[in-house]
N, C-alpha and C positions, 0 to 999 in steps of 0.2 A: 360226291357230296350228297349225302339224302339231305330229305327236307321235312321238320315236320309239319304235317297238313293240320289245318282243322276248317271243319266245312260245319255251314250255318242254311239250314233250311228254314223257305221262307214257312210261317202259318198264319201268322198277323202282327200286325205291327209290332203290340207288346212282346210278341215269342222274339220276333227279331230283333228288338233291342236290347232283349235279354240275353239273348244270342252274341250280338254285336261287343256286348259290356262285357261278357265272360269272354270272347276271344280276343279282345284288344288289353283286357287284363293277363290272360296268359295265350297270348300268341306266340306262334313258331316261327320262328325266323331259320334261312340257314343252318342246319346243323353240320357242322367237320367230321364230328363221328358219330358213329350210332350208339354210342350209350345213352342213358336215361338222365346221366350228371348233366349232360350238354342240353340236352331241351329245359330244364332246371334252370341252365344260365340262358337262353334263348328267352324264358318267360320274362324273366326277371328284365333282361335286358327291354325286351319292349315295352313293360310295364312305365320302365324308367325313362324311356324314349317320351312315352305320353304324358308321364307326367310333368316331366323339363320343356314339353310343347314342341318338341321334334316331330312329333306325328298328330295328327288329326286324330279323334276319334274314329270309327269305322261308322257308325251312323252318320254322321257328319258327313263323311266320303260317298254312302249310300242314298241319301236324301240329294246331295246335288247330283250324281249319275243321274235317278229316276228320274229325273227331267228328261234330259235326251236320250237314258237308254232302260226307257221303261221294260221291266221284265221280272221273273220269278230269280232272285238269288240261288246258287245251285249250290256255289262254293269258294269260302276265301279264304286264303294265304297272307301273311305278312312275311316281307322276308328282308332281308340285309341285301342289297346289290349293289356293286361298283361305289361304296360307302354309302348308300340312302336307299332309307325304307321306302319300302313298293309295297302296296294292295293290288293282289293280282285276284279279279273278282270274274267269277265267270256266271254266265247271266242266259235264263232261257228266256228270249222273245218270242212274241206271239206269231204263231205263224211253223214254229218248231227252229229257228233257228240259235244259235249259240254263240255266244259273244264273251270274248276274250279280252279283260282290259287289263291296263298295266297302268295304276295310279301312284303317283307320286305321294306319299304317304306327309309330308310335312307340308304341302300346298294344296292337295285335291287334282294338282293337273294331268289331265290324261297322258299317259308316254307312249302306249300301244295301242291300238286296237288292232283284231283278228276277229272275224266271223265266220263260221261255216253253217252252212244252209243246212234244213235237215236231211237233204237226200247227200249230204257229206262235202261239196263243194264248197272250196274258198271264195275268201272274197279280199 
């Protein structure tokens, strides 16, 4: 199964919500094959996801993390799993470390977290 990615670097607030509105308007979810018709229904689909209130906005998701996982945005995914949207957001903390979250895309609530240090250790 490929996936298509799209990644959001941080510059300042407005860059990131501008960032944030164009990826949660056509986000990638899951793709089954690699053609280009399939990410076409992937956009569509998450569009419609947001706007029927199955999913949170992506700012929305990112203003409550930045409470407890302050950091530079590196890169986020929307994807289809086990029937429910996930934001898998990964986040560089201060310090060099790298954090791996898996939010629940309709509630905000965290499902994973993964960290690794920057000299490459888990945590």
């Amino acid at each position: 199964m490929n996936r298509n990615r799209r990644s959001c670097r941080r510059g300042g607030d407005a860059a990131l919500a501008g960032a944030a509105l164009l990826f949660v308007l056509g986000a990638g979810a899951a793709v089954a094959g690699g053609d280009r018709s399939g990410e076409d229904h992937d956009h569509d689909r998450a569009r419609q996801a947001l706007e029927a209130g199955e999913i949170l906005p992506l700012r929305t998701i990112l203003d409550r993390l930045e409470r407890d996982y302050p950091g530079q945005v590196m890169e986020v995914e929307l994807e289809r799993k086990d029937g429910r949207w996930v934001y898998e957001i990964k986040l560089l903390r201060r310090g060099g470390a790298l954090n791996k979250l898996q939010v629940d895309a309709r509630d905000g609530s965290l499902i994973d977290l993964r960290q690794r240090q920057r000299h490459g250790d888990r945590h």
